[in-house]
N, C-alpha and C positions, 0 to 999 in steps of 0.2 A: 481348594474346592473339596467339600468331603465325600468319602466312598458311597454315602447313602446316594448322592446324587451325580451317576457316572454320566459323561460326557456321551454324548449319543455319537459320533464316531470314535473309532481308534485313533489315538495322538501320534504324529508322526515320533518316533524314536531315532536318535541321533549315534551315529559311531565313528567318533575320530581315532584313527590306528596311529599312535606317535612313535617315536626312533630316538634314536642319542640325539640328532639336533632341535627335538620339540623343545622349543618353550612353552610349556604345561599350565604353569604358574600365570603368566600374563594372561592366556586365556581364559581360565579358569575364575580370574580377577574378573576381568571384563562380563563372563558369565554373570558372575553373582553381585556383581553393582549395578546389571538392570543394563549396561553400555551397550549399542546398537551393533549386532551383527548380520551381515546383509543375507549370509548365507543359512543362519540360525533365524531365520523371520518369525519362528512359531512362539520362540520364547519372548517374542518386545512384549514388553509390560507384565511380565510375571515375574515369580519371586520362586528362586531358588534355592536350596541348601545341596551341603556339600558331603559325598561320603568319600570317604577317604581314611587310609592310614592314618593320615597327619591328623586329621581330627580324633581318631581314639586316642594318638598320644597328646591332644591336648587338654581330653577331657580326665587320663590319667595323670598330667602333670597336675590337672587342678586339684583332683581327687589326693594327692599324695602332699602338695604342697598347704591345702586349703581346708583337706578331710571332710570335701564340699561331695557328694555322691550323684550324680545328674543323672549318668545315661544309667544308674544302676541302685537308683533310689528306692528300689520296690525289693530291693535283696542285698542281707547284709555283706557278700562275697564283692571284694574290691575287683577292678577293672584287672587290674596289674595280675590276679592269679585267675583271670579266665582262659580260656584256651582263643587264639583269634577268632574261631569261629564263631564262640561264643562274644568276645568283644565285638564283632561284625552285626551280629542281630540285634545286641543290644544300643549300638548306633542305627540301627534302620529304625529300629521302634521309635525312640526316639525324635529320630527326625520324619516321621510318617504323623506322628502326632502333633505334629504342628501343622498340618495338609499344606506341603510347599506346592506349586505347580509344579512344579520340575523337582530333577533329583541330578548333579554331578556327582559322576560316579569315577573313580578315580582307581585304574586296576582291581576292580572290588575281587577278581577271584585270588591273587598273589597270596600265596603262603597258607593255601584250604586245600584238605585232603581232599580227595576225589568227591566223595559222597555229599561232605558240606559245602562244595562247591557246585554240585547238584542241586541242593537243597534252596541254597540264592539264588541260582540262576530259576529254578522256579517260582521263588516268590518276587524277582524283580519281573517274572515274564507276568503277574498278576499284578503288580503295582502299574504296569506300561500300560493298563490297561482304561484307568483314570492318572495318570501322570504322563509327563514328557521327561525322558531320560536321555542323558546326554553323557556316554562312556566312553571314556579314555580309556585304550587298551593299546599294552607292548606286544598282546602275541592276538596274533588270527583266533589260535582253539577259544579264547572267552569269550568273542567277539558275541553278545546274545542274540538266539533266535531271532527277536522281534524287532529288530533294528529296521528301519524304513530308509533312511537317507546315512550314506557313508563317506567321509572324510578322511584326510591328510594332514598331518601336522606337520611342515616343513620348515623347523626354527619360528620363525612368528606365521607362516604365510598359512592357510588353509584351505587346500586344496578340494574340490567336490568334485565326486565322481556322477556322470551322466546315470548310471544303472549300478545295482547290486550287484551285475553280471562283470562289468568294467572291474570294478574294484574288486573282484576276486580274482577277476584275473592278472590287473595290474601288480597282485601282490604275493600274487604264488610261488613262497619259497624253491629258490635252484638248493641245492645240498651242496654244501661249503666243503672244498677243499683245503691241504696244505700239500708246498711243494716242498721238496729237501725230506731229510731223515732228523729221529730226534739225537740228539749230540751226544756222547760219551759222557759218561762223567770224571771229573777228574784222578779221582779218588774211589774207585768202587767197593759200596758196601756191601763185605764180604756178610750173609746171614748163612747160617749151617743146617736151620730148621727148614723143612718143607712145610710143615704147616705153622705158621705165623698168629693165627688168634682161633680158639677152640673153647668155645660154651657146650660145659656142660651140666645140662638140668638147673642152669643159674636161675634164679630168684632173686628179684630187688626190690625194696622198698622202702617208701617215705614217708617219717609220720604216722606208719599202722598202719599206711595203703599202700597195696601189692602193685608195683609200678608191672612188671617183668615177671613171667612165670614159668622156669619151668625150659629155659628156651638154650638149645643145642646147636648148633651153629659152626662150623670150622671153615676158615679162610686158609687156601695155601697160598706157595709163590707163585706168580704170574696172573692166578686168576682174576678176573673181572665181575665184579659184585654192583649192584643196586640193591642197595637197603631202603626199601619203601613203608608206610604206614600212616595210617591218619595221625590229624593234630592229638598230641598228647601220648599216641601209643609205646612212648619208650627209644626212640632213635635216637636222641639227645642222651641221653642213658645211657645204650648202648654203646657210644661213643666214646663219653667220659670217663668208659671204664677202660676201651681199648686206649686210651691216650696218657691214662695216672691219672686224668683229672679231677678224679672222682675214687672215693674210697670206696664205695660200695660193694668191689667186686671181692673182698677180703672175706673169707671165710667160704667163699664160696671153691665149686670147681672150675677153676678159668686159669688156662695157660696161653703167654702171652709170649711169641717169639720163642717158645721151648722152656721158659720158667714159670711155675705155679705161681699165679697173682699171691702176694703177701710173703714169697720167702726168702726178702730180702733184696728184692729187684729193685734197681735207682729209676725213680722218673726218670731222671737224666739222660739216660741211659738208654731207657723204652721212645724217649721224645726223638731220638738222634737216629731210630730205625724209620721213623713214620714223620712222613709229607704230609702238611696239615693245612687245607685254604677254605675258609668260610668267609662269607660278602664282609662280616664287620669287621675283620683281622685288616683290612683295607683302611679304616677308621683308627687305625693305632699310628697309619703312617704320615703323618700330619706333617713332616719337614719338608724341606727340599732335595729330595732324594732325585737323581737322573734315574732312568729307566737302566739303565748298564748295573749302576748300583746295589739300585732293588733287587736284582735277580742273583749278583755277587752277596748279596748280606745272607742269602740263604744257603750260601756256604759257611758260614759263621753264624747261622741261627740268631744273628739280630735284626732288633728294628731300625734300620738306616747300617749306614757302610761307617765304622770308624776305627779303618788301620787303610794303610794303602796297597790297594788291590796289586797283585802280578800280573805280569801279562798275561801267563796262562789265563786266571782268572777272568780279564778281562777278554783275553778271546775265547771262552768257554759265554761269555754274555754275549759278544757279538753274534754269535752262532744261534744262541736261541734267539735273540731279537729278530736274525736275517728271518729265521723260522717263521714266528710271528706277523713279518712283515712291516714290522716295528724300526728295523734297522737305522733308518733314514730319523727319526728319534732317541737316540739311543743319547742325545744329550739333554735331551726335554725331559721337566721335570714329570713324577708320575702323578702330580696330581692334577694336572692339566689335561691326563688323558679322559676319553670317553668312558664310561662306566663298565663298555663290553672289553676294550682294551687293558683296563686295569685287572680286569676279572684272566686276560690272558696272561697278563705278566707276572703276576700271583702264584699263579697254576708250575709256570714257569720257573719260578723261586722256589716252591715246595717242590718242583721235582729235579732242579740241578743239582743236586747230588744221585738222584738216580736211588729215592729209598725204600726197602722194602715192601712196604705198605704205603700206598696214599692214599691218603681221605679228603675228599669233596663232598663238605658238608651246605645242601642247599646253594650251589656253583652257578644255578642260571637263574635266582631268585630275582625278579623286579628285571629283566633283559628282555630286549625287544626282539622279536623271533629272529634277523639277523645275527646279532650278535649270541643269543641263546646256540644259533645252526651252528657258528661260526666257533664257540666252545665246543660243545658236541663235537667235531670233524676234531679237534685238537684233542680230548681225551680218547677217542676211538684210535686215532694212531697212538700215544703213549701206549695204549694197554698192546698195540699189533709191535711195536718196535722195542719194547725194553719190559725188563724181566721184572717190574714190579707189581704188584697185588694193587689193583684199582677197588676204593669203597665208594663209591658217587651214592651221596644219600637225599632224596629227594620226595616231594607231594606228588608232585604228577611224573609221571613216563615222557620223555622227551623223545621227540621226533628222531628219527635217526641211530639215537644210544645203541650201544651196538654188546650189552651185557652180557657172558655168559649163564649167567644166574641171578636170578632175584632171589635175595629174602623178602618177605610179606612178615610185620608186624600187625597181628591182629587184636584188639581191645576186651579185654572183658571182664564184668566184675571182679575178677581175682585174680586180675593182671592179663598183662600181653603174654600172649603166645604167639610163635614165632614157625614161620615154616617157607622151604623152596616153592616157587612157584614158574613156571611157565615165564620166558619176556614177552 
């Protein structure tokens, strides 16, 4: 139905809140094959389409594999170098132009700075106004204004709540504890420097455009950092340089652990001070790893265990697992765990040595506000119990985070600049 001719009431709007045991996919199926659901009565006999991550990477794999251009035919710039925000819009457009009745909506705010994520949630609260939306959401804050009738997603079953009232209350996060203290490390690494990474007046850029401008910044031992910033403002940047992964920081003023970037310092070397856990590094670990293992390989910086652990080692793993609550696992493979699970046993392996610096780059991305609380409570004790330098880098401010400092990366035609702000 098109916008010239709006429905004379408001359309009911749908919100199923899902967890680790949603099955997402079957529903979402059933949605958009037209299949009868007793509890969804408003969409029988309409046609849907679907927003979703999954569908930008599929219209980017066509785009790459095919040189076919769909959601971005109107501009020569490919999918693949837009910013999500910018891939987000250009899938709503898209699919607004076809006038579906409905719209599934599939985490649409995951991985948008604050502001673009203001920006959808205002123009999805204008689309609800001739459409029916049906959003899947892992955390409460997305949950949109305009939502009329709210759900459960429990494995297949689909729970409805009697009032908006019920469902906020049936769902209002408790603040996640851990009991015990975090473990010793075997081996402690001895660092001599108090301050650990120190931009000064640094500038970066790519291609002839000023990614970073200009931006000053010192990390010491112990402190606890949030490095926030909208999409594209430089965080990924600023990482790659604190980590080797990235030449860019040579020539510049940046001392890293007590030595000037470029005069002679081994990756190697820089990698064996700094705890490193982002969602995809979970993606490299495709074997049959048990949970014990996984957190022992990160005493030997590999992917999978292959030499035979000590006992020590292996009761240095037992101790984090009891921690986690994991224990009772500790022979289960870890790719059979829940996705907040894996995200803890991770955290776990970049911090059993107990190093310098660790970096949590995007740690509670695509987790459902449990398991998001459920992290959160685990880095807040790391940072209270053990002498290492916490980076937790992230789009949104999480519940709870307990940072001594934010850096704010802010945007502008001639790069990011960077400053302390307020948590």
């Amino acid at each position: 139905m098109s916008d010239i001719f709006p429905r004379m009431s408001q359309p009911k709007n749908y919100a199923i809140l899902t967890n680790n045991t949603s099955k997402i996919q079957d529903l979402v199926k059933k949605l958009l094959n037209n299949n009868s659901i007793n509890e969804l009565e408003a969409l029988k006999n309409k046609t849907g389409l679907l927003f979703s991550r999954s569908e930008i990477e599929r219209f980017m794999d066509e785009e790459e594999r095919h040189d076919v251009k769909i959601l971005t035919s109107d501009t020569k710039q490919s999918l693949k170098t837009m910013s999500s925000g910018e891939q987000k819009k250009a899938l709503l457009n898209h699919l607004m132009n076809q006038k579906p009745d409905f719209l599934v909506l599939i985490n649409p705010f995951d991985n948008l700075d604050v502001a673009t994520q203001a920006s959808l949630k205002e123009r999805l609260s204008e689309i609800s106004k001739s459409r029916i939306l049906v959003q899947f959401a892992s955390r409460l804050d997305d949950i949109l204004p305009i939502i009329t009738d709210f759900f459960k997603l429990n494995g297949t079953e689909l729970e409805k709540y009697a009032s908006p009232e019920s469902f906020w209350e049936a769902n209002n996060q408790k603040v996640q504890q851990f009991t015990g203290t975090i473990p010793a490390p075997i081996n402690p690494i001895k660092e001599e420097n108090t301050e650990l990474v120190n931009f000064t007046n640094v500038s970066v850029s790519f291609d002839g455009r000023q990614v970073l401008k200009n931006i000053n910044w010192s990390v010491k031992q112990g402190e606890f950092w949030q490095l926030i910033g909208p999409n594209g403002s430089g965080k990924t940047t600023m990482l790659s340089i604190i980590t080797g992964d990235s030449h860019k920081g040579y020539g510049e003023d940046l001392t890293l652990f007590g030595q000037k970037k470029g005069s002679g310092e081994s990756v190697w070397e820089l990698k064996q001070k700094i705890g490193y856990f982002t969602p995809s590094v979970t993606d490299k670990f495709r074997g049959y790893h048990s949970l014990e293992n996984m957190i022992i390989s990160g005493l030997h910086d590999s992917i999978g265990l292959y030499v035979l652990p000590t006992e020590t080692e292996k009761r240095l793993a037992g101790q984090w697992l009891k921690l986690l609550g994991l224990y009772d696992k500790r022979d289960t493979h870890f790719r059979e765990l829940t996705r907040g699970e894996k995200r803890l046993v991770m955290t776990a392996r970049a911090m059993v040595k107990h190093p310098p610096l660790l970096i949590l780059d995007e740690p509670t991305s695509g987790l459902d506000d449990e398991s998001a609380a459920l992290f959160v409570a685990l880095v807040n004790k790391i940072a209270k119990e053990s002498d290492s330098a916490i980076l937790f880098v992230s789009h949104r401010k999480e519940p709870n985070l307990e940072p001594q400092f934010v850096f704010k990366l802010q945007p502008s035609e001639n790069g990011s600049t960077g400053g302390i702000t307020a948590h």
